[in-house]
C-alpha positions in Angstrom: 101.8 64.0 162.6 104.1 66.5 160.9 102.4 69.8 159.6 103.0 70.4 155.7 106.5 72.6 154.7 103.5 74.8 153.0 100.2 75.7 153.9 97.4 78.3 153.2 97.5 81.2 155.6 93.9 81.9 157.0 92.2 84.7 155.2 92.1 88.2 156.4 91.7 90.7 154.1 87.7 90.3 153.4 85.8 93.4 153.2 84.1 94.7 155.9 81.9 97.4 154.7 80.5 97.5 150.6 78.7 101.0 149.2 75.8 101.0 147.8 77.9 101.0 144.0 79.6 97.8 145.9 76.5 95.9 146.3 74.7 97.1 143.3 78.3 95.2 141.6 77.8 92.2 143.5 74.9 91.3 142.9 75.1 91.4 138.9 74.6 88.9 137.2 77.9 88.5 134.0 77.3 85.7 132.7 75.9 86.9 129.7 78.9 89.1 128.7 80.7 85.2 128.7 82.0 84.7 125.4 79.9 81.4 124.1 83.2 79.8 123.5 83.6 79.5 126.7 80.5 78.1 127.9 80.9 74.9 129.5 84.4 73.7 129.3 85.7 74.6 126.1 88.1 72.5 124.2 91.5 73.2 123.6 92.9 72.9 119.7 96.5 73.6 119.7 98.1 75.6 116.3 101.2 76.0 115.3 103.6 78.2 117.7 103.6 82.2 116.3 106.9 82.8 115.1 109.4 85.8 116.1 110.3 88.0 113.9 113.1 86.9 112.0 115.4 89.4 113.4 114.7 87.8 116.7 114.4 84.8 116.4 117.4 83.5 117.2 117.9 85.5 120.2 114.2 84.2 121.3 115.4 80.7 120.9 118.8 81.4 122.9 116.7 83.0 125.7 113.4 80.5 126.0 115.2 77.4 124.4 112.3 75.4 125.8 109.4 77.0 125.7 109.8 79.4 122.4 107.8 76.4 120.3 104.7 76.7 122.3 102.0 76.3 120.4 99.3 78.7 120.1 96.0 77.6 121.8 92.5 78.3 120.5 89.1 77.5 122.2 86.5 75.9 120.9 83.0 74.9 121.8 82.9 72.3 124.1 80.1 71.2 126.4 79.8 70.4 130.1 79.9 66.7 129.9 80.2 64.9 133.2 82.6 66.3 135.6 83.3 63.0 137.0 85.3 62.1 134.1 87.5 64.9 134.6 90.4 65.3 137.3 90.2 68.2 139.4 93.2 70.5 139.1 94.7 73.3 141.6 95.4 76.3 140.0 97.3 79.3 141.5 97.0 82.8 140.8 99.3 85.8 141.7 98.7 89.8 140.5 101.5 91.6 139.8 103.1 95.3 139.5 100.4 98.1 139.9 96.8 98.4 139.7 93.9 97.8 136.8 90.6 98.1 136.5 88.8 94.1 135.9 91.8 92.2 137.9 89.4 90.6 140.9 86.9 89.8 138.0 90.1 88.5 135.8 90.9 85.6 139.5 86.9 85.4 139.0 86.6 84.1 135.6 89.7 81.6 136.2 88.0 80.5 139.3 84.8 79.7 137.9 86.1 78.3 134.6 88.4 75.9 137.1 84.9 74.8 139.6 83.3 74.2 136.2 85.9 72.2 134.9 85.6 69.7 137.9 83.9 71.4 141.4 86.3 69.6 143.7 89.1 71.8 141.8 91.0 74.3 143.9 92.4 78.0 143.7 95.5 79.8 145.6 96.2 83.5 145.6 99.9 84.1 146.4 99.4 86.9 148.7 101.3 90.8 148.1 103.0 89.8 144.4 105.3 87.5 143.5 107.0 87.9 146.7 104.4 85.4 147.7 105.3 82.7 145.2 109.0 82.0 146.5 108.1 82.8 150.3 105.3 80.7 149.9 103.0 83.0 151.1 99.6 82.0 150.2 95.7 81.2 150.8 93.0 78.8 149.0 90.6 81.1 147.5 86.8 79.6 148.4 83.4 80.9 146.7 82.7 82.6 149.7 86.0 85.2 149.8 85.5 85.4 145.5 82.1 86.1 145.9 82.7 89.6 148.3 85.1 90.9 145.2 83.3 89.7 142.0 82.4 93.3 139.6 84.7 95.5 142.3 87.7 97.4 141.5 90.9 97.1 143.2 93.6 94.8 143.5 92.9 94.1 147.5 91.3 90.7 147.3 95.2 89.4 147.0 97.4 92.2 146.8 100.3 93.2 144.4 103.7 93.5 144.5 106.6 94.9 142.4 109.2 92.3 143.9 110.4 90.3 140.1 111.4 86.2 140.6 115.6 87.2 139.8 118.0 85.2 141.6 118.3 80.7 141.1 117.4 80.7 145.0 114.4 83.1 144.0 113.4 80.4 140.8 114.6 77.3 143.2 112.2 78.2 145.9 109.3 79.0 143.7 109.3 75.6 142.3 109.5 74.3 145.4 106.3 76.1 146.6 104.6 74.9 143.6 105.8 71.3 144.2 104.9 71.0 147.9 101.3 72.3 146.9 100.6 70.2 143.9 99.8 73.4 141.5 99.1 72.3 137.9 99.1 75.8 136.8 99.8 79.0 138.0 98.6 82.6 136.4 100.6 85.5 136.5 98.2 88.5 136.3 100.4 91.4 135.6 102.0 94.1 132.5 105.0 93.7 130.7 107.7 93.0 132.9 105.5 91.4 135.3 104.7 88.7 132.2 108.3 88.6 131.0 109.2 87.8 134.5 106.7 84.8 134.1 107.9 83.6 130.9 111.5 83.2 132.4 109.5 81.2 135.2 107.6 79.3 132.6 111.3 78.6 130.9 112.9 77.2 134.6 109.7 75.2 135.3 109.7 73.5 132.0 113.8 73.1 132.1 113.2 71.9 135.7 110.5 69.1 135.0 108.0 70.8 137.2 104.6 70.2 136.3 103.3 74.0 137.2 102.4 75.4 133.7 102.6 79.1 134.2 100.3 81.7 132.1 100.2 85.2 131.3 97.3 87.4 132.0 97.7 90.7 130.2 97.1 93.4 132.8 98.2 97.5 132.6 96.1 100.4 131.5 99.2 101.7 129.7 98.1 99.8 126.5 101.7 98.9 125.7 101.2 95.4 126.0 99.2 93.8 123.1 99.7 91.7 120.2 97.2 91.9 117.8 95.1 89.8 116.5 96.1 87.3 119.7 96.2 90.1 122.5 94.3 93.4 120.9 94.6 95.5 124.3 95.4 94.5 127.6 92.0 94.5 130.3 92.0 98.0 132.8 93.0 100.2 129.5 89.5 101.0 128.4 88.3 101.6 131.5 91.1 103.9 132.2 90.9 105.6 129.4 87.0 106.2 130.5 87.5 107.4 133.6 90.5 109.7 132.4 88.2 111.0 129.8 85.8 112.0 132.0 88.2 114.1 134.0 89.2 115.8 131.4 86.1 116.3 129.9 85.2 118.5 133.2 88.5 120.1 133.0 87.4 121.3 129.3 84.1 122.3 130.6 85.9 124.3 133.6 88.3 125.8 130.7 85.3 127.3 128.5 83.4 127.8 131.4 86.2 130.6 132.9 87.9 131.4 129.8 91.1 132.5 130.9 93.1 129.3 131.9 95.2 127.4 130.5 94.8 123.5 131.2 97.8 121.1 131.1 97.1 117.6 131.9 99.8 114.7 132.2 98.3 111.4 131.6 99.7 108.1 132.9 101.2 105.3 130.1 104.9 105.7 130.6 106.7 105.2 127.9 103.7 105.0 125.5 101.0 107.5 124.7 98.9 105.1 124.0 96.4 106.6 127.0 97.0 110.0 125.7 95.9 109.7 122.5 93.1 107.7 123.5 91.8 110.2 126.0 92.3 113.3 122.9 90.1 111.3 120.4 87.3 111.3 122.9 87.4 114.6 124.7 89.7 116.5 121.6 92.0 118.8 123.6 93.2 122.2 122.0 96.7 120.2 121.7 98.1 116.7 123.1 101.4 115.8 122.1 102.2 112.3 121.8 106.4 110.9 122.6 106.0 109.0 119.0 105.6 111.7 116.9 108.0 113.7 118.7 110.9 110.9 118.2 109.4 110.9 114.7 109.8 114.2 114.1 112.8 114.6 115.8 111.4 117.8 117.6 113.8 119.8 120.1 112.2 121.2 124.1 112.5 124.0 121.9 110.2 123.4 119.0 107.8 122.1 121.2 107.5 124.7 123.0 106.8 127.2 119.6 104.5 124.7 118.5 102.0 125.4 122.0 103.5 129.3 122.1 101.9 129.5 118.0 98.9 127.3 119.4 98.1 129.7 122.3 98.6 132.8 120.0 96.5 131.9 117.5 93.5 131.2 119.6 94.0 134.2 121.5 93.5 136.1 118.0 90.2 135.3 118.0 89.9 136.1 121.5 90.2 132.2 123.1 92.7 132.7 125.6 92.0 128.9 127.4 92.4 125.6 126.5 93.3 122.2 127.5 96.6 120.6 126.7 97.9 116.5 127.4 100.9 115.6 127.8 101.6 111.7 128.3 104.1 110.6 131.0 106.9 109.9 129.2 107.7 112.5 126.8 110.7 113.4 127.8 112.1 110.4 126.9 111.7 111.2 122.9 112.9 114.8 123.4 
């Protein structure tokens, strides 16, 4: 008997070890931060597709010409009715680009709402990005290996990868993968080049015939990819705005505390300042500048630096001489 082109690769990246955090995670009990939407299995009413904006439209069109009618899908209440009358379905996930906060909870809540839909429905993680999608590169996630990363941060469960799906042989193969395993859909946990990447799929799968409908999971703690009201913020910002918050809370605190430093803290976000500006409005820094005002403003190195030089000599005139200033990552792109 011939073996299959594609099979799962045995799992070996489980934990070995949990802290006490770890276990304390594991063992809680989310549910009740479900949304009651989603309770059940939820039933799908499809809306009219959003449109572009009408200066890209046409270039949308000429880029996705077909998937840029999509419509937009809402939830509604549903109830759990009788598995039996549903199919199950194989759903594949894959996480992509760097790491956020929530991802192994993000495969969780798929994974559950998939076992709830039917129980005899299955989950792949494509292992180390989407390298593992056109290598085929893969194992069937079980309740036993979601259950030891459910609440836990990291993106070690799977792996991610910054490899992007470019070439035809790259697109070719992938579908092939998702042929060979019978994969109805296939989520692409990742930010914004990660998800454009997996648009362009969604675009060759649907050109292509293949059955694999791929999805978007918004995932970066830059906070640059959102569209509100549909997408507000993408999951890991908050949390990464927290825990940045924190630090530089107890950088302030070390500031007052010695009163003769100077703090300057560079926040993550490239291009945006989105986690800059976040982080100042909960911990209010002496000064943070932010690249979208500067571009704005047109400001010179120059006047930036007179603007922290005035800064600096005011507060020393009443005898501050320390503070705390951000900067976020990519400011010297709008200089």
């Amino acid at each position: 008997m011939s073996q299959p082109e594609f099979a799962p690769k045995p799992y070996k990246r489980a934990r070995r070890a949990y802290s006490a955090l770890q276990k304390e995670r594991l063992a809680a009990e989310c549910q009740a931060y479900l949304p009651a939407v989603l309770e059940g299995c939820p039933q799908v009413v499809k809306k009219q597709a959003i449109p572009a904006s009408e200066k890209d439209s046409e270039t949308i069109k000429g880029l996705f010409p077909q998937t840029y009618d999509t419509p937009l899908v809402e939830f509604a209440a549903g109830s759990d009715g009788t598995a039996s009358a549903r199919s199950p379905v194989k759903v594949a996930v894959v996480l992509s680009g760097g790491q956020a906060p929530g991802g192994h909870n993000v495969i969780a809540g798929i994974f559950d709402g998939i076992k709830r839909w039917h129980p005899d429905s299955t989950m792949i993680g494509f292992l180390d990005g989407p390298h593992g999608i056109f290598t085929g590169n893969f194992v069937e996630v079980t309740a036993e290996i979601m259950d030891g990363f459910r609440n836990t941060g990291g993106f070690d469960m799977l792996g991610s990868g910054r490899h992007k799906i470019e070439t035809e042989e790259q697109f070719a193969n992938s579908m092939k993968v998702c042929n060979a395993i019978g994969l109805d859909g296939l989520v692409v946990i990742g930010g914004d080049d990660s998800n454009t990447n997996g648009a362009v799929l969604a675009e060759y799968f649907k050109a292509k015939g293949c059955k694999t409908k791929v999805v978007g999971a918004p995932k970066t703690i830059d906070g640059d990819l959102k569209c509100p009201p549909h997408i507000p913020i993408s999951f890991g910002f908050d949390t990464a705005c927290k825990t940045y918050a924190t630090l530089v809370g107890n950088v302030a605190v070390d500031a007052l505390s010695a009163q003769k430093y100077y703090h300057i803290v560079r926040l993550m976000g490239r291009s945006a300042s989105n986690i800059a500006l976040e982080v100042a409005l909960l911990t209010r820094p002496n000064a943070c500048l932010l690249g979208e005002e500067v571009s704005r403003d047109k400001k010179s190195l120059r006047d930036l630096t007179m603007d922290l030089a005035d800064m600096i000599e005011q507060r020393s005139k009443v005898g501050k001489d320390y503070g705390v200033i951000i900067l976020p990552e990519g400011l010297i792109e709008f200089i």
